[in-house]
N, C-alpha and C positions, 0 to 999 in steps of 0.2 A: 522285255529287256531294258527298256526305257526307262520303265517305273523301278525296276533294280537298279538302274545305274543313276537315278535321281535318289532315292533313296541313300545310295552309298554316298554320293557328294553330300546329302544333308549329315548324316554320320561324320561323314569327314571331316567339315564343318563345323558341325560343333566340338567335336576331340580338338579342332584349333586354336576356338574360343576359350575352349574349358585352358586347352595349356597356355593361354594368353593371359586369360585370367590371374590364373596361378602365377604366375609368373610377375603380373604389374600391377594385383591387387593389393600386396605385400609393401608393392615400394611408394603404391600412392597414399596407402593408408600411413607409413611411415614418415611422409611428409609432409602430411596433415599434422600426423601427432607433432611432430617440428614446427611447423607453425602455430601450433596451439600455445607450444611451447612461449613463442616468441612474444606472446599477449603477456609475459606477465614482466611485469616492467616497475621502476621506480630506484630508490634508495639503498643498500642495505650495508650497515655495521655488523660485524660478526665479531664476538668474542670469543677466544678456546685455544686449545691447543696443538699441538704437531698435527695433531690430524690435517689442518688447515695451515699451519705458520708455517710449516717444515719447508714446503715448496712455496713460494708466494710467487714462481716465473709462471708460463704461458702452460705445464701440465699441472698448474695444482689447480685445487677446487673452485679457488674464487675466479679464476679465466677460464674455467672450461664452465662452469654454473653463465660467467656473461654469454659465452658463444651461446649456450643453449638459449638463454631466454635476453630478454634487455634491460635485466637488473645491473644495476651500478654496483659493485659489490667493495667495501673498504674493511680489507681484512687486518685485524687487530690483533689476530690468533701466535700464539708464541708457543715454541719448545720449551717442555717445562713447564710452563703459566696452571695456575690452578682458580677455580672460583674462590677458594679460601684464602685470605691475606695469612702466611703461614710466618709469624713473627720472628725475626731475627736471624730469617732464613734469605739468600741469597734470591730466591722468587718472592718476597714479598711485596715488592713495586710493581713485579710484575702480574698479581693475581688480578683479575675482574675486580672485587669489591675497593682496591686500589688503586685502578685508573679509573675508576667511578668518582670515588668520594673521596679516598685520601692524599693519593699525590697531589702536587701544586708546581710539578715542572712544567716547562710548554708542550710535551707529547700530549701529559694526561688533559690538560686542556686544550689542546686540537679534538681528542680524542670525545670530549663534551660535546663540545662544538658540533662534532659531526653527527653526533646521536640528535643533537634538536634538528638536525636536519633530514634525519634518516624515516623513510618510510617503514622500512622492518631494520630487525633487532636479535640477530640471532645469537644463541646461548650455545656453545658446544662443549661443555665442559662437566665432566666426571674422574676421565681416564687418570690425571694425575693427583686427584685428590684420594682415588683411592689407592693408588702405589703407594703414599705416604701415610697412607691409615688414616684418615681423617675420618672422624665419624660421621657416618649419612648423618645422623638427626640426632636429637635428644641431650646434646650441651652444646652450651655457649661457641659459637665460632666453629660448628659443625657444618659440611656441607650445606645441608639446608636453610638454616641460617643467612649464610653467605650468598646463597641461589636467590636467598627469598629478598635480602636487601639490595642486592643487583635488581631485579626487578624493578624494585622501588623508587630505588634511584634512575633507571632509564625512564619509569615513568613520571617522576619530578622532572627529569629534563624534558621529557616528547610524551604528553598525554593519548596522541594520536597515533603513537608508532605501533607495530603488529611484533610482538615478542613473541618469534620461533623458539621455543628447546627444542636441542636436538639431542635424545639420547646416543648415549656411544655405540662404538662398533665393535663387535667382541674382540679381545686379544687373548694370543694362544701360548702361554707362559711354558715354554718350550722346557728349560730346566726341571720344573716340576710335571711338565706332560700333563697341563692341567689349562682348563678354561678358564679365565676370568669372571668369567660370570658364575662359577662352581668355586672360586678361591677365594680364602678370606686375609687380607694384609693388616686385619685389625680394626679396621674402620665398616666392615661388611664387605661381602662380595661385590663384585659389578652389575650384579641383578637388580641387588638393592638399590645401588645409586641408579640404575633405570629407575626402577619402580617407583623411587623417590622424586623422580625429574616427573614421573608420568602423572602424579599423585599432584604434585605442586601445581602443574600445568592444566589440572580437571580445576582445582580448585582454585586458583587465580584466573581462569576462564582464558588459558591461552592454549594457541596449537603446539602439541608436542610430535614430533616428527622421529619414528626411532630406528634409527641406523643403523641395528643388527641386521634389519630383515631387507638392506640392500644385497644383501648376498648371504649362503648358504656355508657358514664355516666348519670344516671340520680338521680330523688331524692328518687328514689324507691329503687335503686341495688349500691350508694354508699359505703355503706357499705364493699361491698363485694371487693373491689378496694383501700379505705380509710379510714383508722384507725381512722380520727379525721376530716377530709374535703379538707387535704391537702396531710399528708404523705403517701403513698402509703403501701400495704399489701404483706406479704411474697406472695402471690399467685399472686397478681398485679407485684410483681417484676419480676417473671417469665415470666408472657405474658409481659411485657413491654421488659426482653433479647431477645425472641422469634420473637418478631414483630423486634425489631431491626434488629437483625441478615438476619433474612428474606428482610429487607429492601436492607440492606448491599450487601447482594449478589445478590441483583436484581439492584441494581445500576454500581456495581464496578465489577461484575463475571459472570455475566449471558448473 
């Protein structure tokens, strides 16, 4: 009776362990990866569009990216802004290749300034180059073009700095019931401006980082990611720092 009833306390025992386990293997491991998190540290300029400028308060990406880790983050991202200076048009001061190299107000030169001091260098820009048809590649003042002399120009400022691309995040062209990455506005779809960020970034030997595959879109669970098919949701903006971050440190710390 003895050896039965030691027996059973041992059984018992471990079904406690086991549900102990279960229970605060989850949240230790989960804190770990948080402090993993917290090692990746330093400077960063970001250039791009709504994705990042829409919100610049405490839920957009660049305060919820510092919470996660102890990047200084100086967001330059605009509604609207495109990497291509689009001539005569009401965004052209405001494109990337324009607060680079062309303007000469005091923004665009804070904005210098802050790149020779910056550790990284992020690029988030596609989405509205291809709304306006601009062509991925293959003539003068085509995306790529403009992506390639951005580069250029951050590295004349900061030889030392770590230039992220970050490809886009799919949008879901609600009127047409159509994916952007499947729809062409004349300039190519938004696969191609991936593929062309991904292309540039093997062969300029930098990390490109691609922000589709922070979340799984379709026409069913849009919503829950996309306010309107394009801008992204205070919820979407947290897994989109999350996925970064996690990126980051699996590249540059791990």
């Amino acid at each position: 009776m003895k050896k039965k009833m030691t027996g059973a306390a041992i059984g018992l025992l471990l079904l406690v362990v086991i549900a102990t386990a279960v229970v605060y293997i989850p949240k230790w491991y989960e804190t770990m990866q948080k402090q993993k998190l917290k090692e990746i540290s330093g400077k960063v300029v970001v250039f791009g569009d709504s994705i990042w400028g829409l919100d610049k308060g405490p839920q957009g990406i660049a305060a919820r990216l510092e919470e996660l880790t102890s990047l200084q983050v100086t967001n330059y991202c605009l509604p609207g802004s495109t990497a291509t200076r689009v001539e005569d048009s009401l965004q052209a001061k405001d494109s990337m290749v324009s607060m680079l190299l062309y303007n000469e107000d005091k923004k665009s030169n804070e904005i210098r300034e802050k790149v020779k001091e910056a550790d990284y260098v992020f690029i988030e820009h596609a989405a509205n180059d291809y709304f306006l048809g601009i062509p991925v590649s293959g003539e003068e003042n085509s995306f790529e073009d403009s992506l390639r002399t951005s580069i250029a120009a951050v590295r004349d400022l900061n030889p030392s700095a770590r230039i992220v691309l970050l490809a886009p995040t799919e949008c879901y062209l609600i009127p047409l019931d159509a994916f952007a990455t499947e729809n062409d506005f004349g300039g190519g779809t938004l696969a191609d401006y991936s593929q062309l960020i991904k292309t540039v970034a093997a062969e300029e030997q930098l990390l490109c980082i691609d922000m589709i595959h922070a979340w799984k879109l379709t026409r069913e669970n849009y919503k829950e990611y996309l306010v309107d098919g394009a801008h992204i949701t205070k919820e979407a903006r947290l897994i989109y720092s999350e996925y970064l971050a996690k990126q980051l440190y699996r590249h540059f710390y791990k």
